[in-house]
C-alpha positions in Angstrom: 95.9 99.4 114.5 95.7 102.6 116.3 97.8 104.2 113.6 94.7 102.9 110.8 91.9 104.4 113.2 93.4 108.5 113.1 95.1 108.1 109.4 91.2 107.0 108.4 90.5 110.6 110.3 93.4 112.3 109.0 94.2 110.7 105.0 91.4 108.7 104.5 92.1 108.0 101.1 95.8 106.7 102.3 93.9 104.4 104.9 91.5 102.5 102.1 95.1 101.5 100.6 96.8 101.3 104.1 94.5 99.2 105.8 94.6 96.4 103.3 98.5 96.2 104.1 100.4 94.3 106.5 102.4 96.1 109.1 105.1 95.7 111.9 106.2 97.8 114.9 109.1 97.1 116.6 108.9 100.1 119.2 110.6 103.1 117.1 110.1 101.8 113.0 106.3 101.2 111.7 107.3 99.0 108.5 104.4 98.8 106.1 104.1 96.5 103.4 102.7 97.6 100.2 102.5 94.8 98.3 102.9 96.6 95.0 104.6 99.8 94.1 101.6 102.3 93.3 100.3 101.3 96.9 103.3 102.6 98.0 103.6 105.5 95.8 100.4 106.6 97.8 101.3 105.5 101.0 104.6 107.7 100.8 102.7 111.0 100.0 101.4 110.6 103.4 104.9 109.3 105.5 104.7 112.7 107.2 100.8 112.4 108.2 102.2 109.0 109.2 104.8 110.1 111.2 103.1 113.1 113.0 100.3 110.5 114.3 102.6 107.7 115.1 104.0 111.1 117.4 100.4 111.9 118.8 100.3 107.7 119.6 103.2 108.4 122.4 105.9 107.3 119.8 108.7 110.1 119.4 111.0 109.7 116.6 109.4 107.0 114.9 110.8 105.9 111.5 108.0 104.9 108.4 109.6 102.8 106.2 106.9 101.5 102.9 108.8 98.4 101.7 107.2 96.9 98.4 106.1 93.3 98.8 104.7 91.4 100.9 105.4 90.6 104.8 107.6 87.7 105.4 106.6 85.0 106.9 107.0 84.7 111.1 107.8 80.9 111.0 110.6 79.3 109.1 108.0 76.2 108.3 105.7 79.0 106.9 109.0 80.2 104.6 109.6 77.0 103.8 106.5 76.2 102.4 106.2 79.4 100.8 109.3 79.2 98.8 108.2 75.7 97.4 105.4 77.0 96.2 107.2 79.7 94.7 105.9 82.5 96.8 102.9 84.2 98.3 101.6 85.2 101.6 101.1 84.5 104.5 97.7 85.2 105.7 95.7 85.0 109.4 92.5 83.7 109.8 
């Protein structure tokens, strides 16, 4: 979330589309899910402003990767359900 607060500073227009994305960090890759391909048309004009503050955030070498779709689910009974209903999202309330 840190990432959203200087890209809103830095590429505000890339944080509007950003912020309503999912995300993961696992320590050296930020994967962020654009849902659909024109989000991450946008969101990959700005990998480099990405990048640069993921550096400033203590994190050297981090990779960006903008995958198009939405984030997996984290529990196999949420993929399960999912995949019977023929996809979506999972969401947190």
């Amino acid at each position: 979330a840190d990432f959203l607060t200087k890209l809103k500073e830095t590429a505000s227009g890339t944080h509007s589309i950003a912020a309503k994305c999912a995300y993961d960090f696992d320590g050296t890759c930020l994967t962020i899910y654009s849902g659909k391909a024109f989000n991450k048309k946008q969101i990959d004009k700005s990998r480099k402003v990405i990048a640069e503050i993921m550096q400033s955030l203590g994190v050297a070498n981090a990779s960006v990767d903008v995958v198009v779709g939405n984030k997996p689910p984290q529990s196999s009974q949420a993929a399960e359900i999912l995949a019977i209903m023929g996809g979506g999202e999972e969401v947190t309330l």
